[in-house]
N, C-alpha and C positions, 0 to 999 in steps of 0.2 A: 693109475687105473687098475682096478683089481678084476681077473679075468669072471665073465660072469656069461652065464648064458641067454642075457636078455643083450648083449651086444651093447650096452649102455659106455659110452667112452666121457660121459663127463663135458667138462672144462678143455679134454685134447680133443673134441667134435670142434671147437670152434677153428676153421685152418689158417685165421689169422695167427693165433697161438702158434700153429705149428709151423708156420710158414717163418716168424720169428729165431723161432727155437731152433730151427735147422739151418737155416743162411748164416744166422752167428757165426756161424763154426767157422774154424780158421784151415783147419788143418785133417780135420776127423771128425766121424759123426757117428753117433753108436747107439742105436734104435732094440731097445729090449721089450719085447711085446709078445701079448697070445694073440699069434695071427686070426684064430678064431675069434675073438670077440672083438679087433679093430676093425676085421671084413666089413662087419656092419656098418660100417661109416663110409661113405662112397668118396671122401678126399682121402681118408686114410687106407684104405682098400685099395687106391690108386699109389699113393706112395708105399706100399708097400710091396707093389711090382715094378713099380720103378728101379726099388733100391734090388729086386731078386734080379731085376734083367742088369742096370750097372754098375751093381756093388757086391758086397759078400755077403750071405745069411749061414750063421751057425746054427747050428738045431742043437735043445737041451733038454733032456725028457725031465717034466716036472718035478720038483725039488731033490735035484741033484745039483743045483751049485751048480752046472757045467764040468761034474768032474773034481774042485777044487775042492774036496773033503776037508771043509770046512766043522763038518760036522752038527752045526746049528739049526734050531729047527726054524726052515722058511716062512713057517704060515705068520699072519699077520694077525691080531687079535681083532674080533669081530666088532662091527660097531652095529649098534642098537638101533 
């Protein structure tokens, strides 16, 4: 899902998807999102205080790789 400001999340709105996608896990569960644009989704808006109250959230200021000086450029090629 690409961050956008109309809050549009797609295919991850439906929370049987995500409810899948998350139980899976065995061991770890690693959630990379623009909290700005999933708020708009009132399941995902909810697991996304879920995981701040009991998990861990890293914060990464926009296309910085988190630091890993990767050097490549993040943006995604636009679609039509």
């Amino acid at each position: 899902v690409r961050s956008n400001t109309l809050g549009a999340v797609g295919f991850l709105g439906d929370s049987r998807r995500m409810n899948v996608a998350i139980t899976r896990a065995c061991k770890h569960v690693a959630v990379v999102c623009d909290s700005s644009t999933i708020c708009h989704n009132t399941f995902l808006a909810r697991l996304l205080r879920h995981i701040r109250y009991f998990g861990r959230v890293k914060h990464a200021e926009p296309g910085s790789f988190g630091g890993s000086g990767l050097g490549m450029d993040p943006m995604l090629p636009s679609i039509s």
